[in-house]
C-alpha positions in Angstrom: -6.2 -28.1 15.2 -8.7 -25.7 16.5 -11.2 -26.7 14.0 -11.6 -30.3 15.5 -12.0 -28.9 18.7 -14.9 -26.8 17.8 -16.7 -30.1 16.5 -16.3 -32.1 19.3 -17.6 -29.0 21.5 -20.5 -28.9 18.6 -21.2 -32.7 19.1 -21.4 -32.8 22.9 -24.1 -30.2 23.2 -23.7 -28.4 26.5 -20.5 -29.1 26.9 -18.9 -25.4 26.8 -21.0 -23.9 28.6 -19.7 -21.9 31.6 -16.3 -24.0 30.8 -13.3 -23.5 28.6 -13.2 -27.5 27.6 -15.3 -29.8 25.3 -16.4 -32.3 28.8 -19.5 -34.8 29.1 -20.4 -38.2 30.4 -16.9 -40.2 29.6 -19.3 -42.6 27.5 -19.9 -40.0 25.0 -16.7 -39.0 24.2 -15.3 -42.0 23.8 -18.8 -42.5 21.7 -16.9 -40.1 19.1 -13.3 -40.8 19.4 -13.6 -44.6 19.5 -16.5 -44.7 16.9 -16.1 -42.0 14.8 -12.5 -41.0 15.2 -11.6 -44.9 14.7 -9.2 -44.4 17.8 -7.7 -46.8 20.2 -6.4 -46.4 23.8 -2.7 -45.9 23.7 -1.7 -44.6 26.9 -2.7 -43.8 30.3 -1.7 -41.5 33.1 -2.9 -40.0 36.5 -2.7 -36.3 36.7 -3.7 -34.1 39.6 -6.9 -34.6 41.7 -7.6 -37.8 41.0 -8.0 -37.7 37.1 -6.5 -39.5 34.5 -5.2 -38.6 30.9 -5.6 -41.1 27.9 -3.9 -40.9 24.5 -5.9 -42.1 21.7 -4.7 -43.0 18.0 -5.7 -44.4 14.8 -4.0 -46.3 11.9 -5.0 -42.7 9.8 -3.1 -41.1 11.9 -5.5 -38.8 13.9 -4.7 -38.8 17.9 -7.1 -37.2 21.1 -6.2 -36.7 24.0 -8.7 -36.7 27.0 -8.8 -36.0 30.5 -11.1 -38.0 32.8 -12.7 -36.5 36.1 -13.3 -38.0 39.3 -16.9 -37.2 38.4 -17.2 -39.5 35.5 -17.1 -36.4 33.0 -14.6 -36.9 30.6 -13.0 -33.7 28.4 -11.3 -33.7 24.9 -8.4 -31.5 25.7 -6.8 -31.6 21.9 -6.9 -34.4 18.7 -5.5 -33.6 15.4 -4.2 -35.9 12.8 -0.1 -36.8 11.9 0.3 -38.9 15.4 3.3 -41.1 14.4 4.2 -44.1 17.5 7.8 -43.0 18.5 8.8 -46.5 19.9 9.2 -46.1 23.5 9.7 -43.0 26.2 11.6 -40.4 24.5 13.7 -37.6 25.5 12.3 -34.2 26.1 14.7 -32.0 24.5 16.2 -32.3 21.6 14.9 -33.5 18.1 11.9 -35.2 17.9 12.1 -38.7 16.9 
């Protein structure tokens, strides 16, 4: 999973520098998870501070998942490929479903 990462932070130039996290102008990631990735919003969430999350996924099965600042910056915080839909809110522990 880490070698996606390292892409994304190699196609948004300046986008690690002096942070740990692949962020730039929300228009550009979504410029390579929507148009390269072939990803479509799943899910939404507020998180602390007045950001968001999103959960992205494609029909190959590759998945992102981004964080959006208040700032307009958006960050890649992980993608990979295997995202199966589970049908609905599942519980936490346990077997996956």
């Amino acid at each position: 999973m880490l070698r996606p990462i390292l892409a994304a932070a190699l196609l948004l130039p300046g986008a690690a520098t002096a942070q740990t996290l692949p962020c730039a102008a929300r228009e550009r990631v979504l410029t390579f998870v929507i148009d390269q990735r072939g990803e479509t919003r799943l899910a939404t969430g507020d998180a602390a501070r007045g950001a968001t999350i999103e959960v992205f996924a494609a029909e190959s099965g590759s998945w992102s998942l981004l964080l959006n600042l208040p700032d307009g910056r958006a960050c890649l915080l992980a993608n990979g490929t295997g995202f199966a839909a589970t049908g609905g809110l599942q519980p936490a522990r346990g077997e996956p479903a």
